[in-house]
N, C-alpha and C positions, 0 to 999 in steps of 0.2 A: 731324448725323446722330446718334441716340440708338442705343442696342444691349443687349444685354442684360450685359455687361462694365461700358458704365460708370453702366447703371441698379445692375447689385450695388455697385459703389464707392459709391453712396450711403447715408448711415448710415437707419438705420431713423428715428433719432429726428429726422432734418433730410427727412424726406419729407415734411408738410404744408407746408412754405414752400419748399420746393427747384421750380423752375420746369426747362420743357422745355430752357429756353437751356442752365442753370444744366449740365445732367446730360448733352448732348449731346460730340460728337468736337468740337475747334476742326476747322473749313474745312482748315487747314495742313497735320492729319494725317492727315488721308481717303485713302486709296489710291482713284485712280481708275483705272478700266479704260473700252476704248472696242472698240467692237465688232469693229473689225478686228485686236487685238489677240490673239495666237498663245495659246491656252490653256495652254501649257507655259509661256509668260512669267508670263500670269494668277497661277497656282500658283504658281509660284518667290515672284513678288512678295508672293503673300499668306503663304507661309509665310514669308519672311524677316521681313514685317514682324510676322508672330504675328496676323495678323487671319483673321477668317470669311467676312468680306463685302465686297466692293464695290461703290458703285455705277456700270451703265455710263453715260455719257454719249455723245452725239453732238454735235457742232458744227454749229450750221445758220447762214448765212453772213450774216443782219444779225440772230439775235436770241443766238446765244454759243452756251454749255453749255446742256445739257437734260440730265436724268435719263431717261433712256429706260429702268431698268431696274434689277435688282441680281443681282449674281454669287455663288456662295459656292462655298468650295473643295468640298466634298460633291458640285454640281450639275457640277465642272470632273470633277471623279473619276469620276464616274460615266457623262460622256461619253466620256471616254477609258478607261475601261474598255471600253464598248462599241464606241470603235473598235478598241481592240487585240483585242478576241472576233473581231466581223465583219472584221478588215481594212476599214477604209469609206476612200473615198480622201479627199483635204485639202477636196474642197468639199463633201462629204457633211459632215463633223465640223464645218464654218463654219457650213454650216446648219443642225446640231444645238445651234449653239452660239444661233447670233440666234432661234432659237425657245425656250430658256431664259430669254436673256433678254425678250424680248416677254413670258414667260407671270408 
């Protein structure tokens, strides 16, 4: 995964031979989210680990992970601001949550 963190880490003058591999996260450090996973957890994990984004994935049961999506705390903020406005109950906010990420 590439981001705009560790595209700045790259120096100016090593841009014409720097490849996508080259500039991308290693696999190991990706924070992954998954869609049933509680949006206050979401946050926590992204702020602990100092990240913006993650990607969701789902497990489908003979072909593994999929990318179904990406998260960023901004999109977690501002659902949960709108539930604490309206009061919306736990399965209003789950499905405000799986049409962020779809979109």
């Amino acid at each position: 995964m590439v981001n705009v963190t560790t595209l700045n880490s790259v120096p100016r003058h090593e841009w014409a031979n720097m490849s996508v591999q080259g500039a991308d996260v290693p696999r190991e450090k990706i924070l992954w989210a998954r869609p049933e996973e509680s949006l206050l957890g979401l946050l926590e994990a992204a702020g602990g680990a100092d990240v913006n984004q993650m990607p969701v994935v789902s497990d489908t049961e003979n072909d593994g992970a999929h990318i179904i999506g990406m998260i960023t705390r901004d999109s977690i903020l501002r659902v949960m601001q709108g539930a604490v406005k309206s009061v919306r109950s736990p399965l209003r906010a789950k499905q405000r949550f799986q049409m962020i990420v779809m979109s």
